[in-house]
C-alpha positions in Angstrom: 66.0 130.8 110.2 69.1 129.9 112.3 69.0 126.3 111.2 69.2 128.0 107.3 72.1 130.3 108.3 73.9 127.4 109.9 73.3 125.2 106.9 74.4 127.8 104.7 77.9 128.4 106.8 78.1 125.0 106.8 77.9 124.8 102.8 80.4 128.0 102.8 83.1 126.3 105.1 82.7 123.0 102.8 83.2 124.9 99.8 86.4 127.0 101.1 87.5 123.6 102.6 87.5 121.7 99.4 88.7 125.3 97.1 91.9 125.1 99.6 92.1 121.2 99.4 92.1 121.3 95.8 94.6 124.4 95.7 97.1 122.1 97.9 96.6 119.8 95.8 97.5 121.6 92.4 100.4 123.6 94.2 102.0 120.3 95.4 101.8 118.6 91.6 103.7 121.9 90.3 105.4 123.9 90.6 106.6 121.5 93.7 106.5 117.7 92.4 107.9 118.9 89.5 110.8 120.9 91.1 111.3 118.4 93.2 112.2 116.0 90.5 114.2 118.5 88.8 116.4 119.1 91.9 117.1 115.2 92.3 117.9 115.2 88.9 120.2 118.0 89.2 122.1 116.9 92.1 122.9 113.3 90.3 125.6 115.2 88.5 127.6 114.3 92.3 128.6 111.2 90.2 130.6 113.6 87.5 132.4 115.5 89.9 132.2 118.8 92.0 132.4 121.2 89.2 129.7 119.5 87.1 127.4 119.6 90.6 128.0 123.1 91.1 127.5 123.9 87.8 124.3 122.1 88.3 122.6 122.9 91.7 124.3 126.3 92.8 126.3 127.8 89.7 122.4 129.5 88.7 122.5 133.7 88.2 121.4 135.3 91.5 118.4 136.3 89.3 117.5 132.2 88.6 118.1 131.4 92.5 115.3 135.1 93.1 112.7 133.2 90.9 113.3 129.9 91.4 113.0 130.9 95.4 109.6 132.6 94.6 108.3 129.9 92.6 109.1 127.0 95.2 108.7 128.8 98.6 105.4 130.3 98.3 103.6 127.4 97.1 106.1 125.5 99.9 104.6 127.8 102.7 101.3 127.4 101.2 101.2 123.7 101.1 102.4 123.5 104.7 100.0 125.9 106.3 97.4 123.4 104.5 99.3 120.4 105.7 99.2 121.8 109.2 95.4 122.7 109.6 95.1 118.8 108.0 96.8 117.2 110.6 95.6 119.2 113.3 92.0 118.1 112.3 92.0 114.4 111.7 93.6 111.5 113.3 94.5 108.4 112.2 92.4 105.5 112.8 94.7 102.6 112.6 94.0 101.1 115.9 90.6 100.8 114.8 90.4 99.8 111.1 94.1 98.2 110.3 93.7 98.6 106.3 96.1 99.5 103.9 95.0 102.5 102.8 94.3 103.7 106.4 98.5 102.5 107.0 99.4 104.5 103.8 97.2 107.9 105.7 99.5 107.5 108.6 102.9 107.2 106.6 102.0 110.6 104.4 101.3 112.6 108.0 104.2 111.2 109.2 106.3 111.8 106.0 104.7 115.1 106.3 106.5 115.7 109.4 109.8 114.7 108.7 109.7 116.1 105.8 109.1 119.5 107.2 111.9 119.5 109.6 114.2 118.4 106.9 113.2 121.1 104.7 114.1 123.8 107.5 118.1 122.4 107.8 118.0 121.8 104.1 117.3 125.5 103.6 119.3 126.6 105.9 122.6 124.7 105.8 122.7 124.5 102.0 121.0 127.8 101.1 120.7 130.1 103.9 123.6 129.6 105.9 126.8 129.3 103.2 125.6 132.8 101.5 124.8 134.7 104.9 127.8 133.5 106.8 130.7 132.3 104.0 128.9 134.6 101.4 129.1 132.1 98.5 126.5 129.4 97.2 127.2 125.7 98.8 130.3 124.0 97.9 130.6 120.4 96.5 133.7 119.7 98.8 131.6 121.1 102.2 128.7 119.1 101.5 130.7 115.7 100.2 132.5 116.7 103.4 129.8 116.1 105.5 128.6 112.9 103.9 131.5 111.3 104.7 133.1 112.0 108.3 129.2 113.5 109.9 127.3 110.8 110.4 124.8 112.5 111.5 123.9 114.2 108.3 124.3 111.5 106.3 121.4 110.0 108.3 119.3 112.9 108.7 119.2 112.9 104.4 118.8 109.1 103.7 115.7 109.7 106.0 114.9 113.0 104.5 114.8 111.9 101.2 112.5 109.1 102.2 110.8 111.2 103.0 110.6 113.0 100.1 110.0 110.7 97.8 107.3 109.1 99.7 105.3 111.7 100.4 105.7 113.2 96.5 105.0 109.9 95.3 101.7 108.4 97.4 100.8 112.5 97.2 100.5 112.3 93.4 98.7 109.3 93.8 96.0 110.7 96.6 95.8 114.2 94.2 94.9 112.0 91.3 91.7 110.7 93.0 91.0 113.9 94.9 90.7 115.6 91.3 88.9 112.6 89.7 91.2 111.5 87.3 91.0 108.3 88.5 87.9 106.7 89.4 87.5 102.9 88.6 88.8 99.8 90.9 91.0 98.9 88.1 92.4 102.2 87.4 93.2 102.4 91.0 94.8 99.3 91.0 97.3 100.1 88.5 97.7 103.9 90.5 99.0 102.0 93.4 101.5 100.1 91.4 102.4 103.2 89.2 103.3 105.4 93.0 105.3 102.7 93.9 107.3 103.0 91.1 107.5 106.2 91.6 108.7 106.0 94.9 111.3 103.4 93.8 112.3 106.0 91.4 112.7 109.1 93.3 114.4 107.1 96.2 116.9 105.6 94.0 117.7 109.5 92.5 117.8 110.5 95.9 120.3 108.3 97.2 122.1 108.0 93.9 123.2 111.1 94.4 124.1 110.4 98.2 126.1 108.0 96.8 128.0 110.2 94.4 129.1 112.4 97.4 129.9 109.7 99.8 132.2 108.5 96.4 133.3 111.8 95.8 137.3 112.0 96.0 137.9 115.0 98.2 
């Protein structure tokens, strides 16, 4: 009888596990990888000038910015609670088994990581901290500003957006075999080579629009 029950909690904690796995999973595809695009996207207008970038990533109605918010952050604060529990339970085993799949594990926990302390001073220095302090959305001159003469956060968002787009782009590919969409050696073949595209894509947005506020005249 206590082997059943203990069989049976086990089946129950394998189902929730792989519902909540699945649920990251969908939640990080969209609304997330989607927004996430979008925003990269958005700020590329840095190349046409500070009103056309405003315009872009901060001139939304208050009412935009309120959904927008709900739409990202919940699935945001979702995601991470799931990415947390993940990393707190497994480890990587690259001392033991040095295979490219088993490097790619390590740079997604990792990316995970930076990613989430990049998020926090993202939030607050462009979002948070301009309305609650200055009370007005982020300015294009503040922000090409601080490309330019602070070093430091010039670093802090080449690596951030590493980040970002590596940890979108091997995600999408790691969600598409989770979900079964792709299942034979030669489909996952050319999955590899389409999330390194990918990555090569969403890095060059990235710092394509780094580079249209470090050109920015101010």
């Amino acid at each position: 009888m206590n082997e059943a029950a203990a069989h049976t909690n086990d089946s129950s904690q394998s189902l929730r596990d792989l519902l909540s796995s699945r649920l990251a999973t969908i939640l990080a595809l969209a609304p997330l990888g989607v927004w996430t695009v979008w925003h990269l996207w958005d700020n590329l207008n840095a190349w046409r000038g500070g009103e056309a970038w405003e315009h872009a990533v901060t001139g939304k109605s208050p009412i935009a910015h309120a959904v927008g918010a709900i739409i990202v952050l919940v699935p945001l604060v979702l995601h991470t609670l799931w990415g947390i529990v993940r990393v707190v339970r497994s480890r990587p085993n690259n001392g033991a088994y040095g295979y490219y799949a088993n490097l790619k594990y390590l740079l997604q926990r990792l990316s995970a990581l930076g990613l989430l302390g990049f998020l926090g001073a993202h939030l607050w220095l462009a979002a948070l901290k301009p309305r609650l302090t200055e009370h007005h959305a982020e300015e294009f001159k503040a922000l090409a500003n601080q490309m330019q003469h602070h070093t430091p956060t010039l670093v802090v968002y080449l690596l951030g957006t590493l980040a970002v787009a590596y940890h979108l782009a091997n995600g999408v590919q790691t969600s598409s075999m989770a979900l079964g969409l792709v299942t034979t050696r030669a489909g996952l073949k050319r999955l590899d080579k389409a999330s390194l595209v990918l990555f090569a894509l969403l890095l060059a947005m990235a710092w394509g629009a780094i580079a249209g506020l470090l050109r920015a005249q101010l």
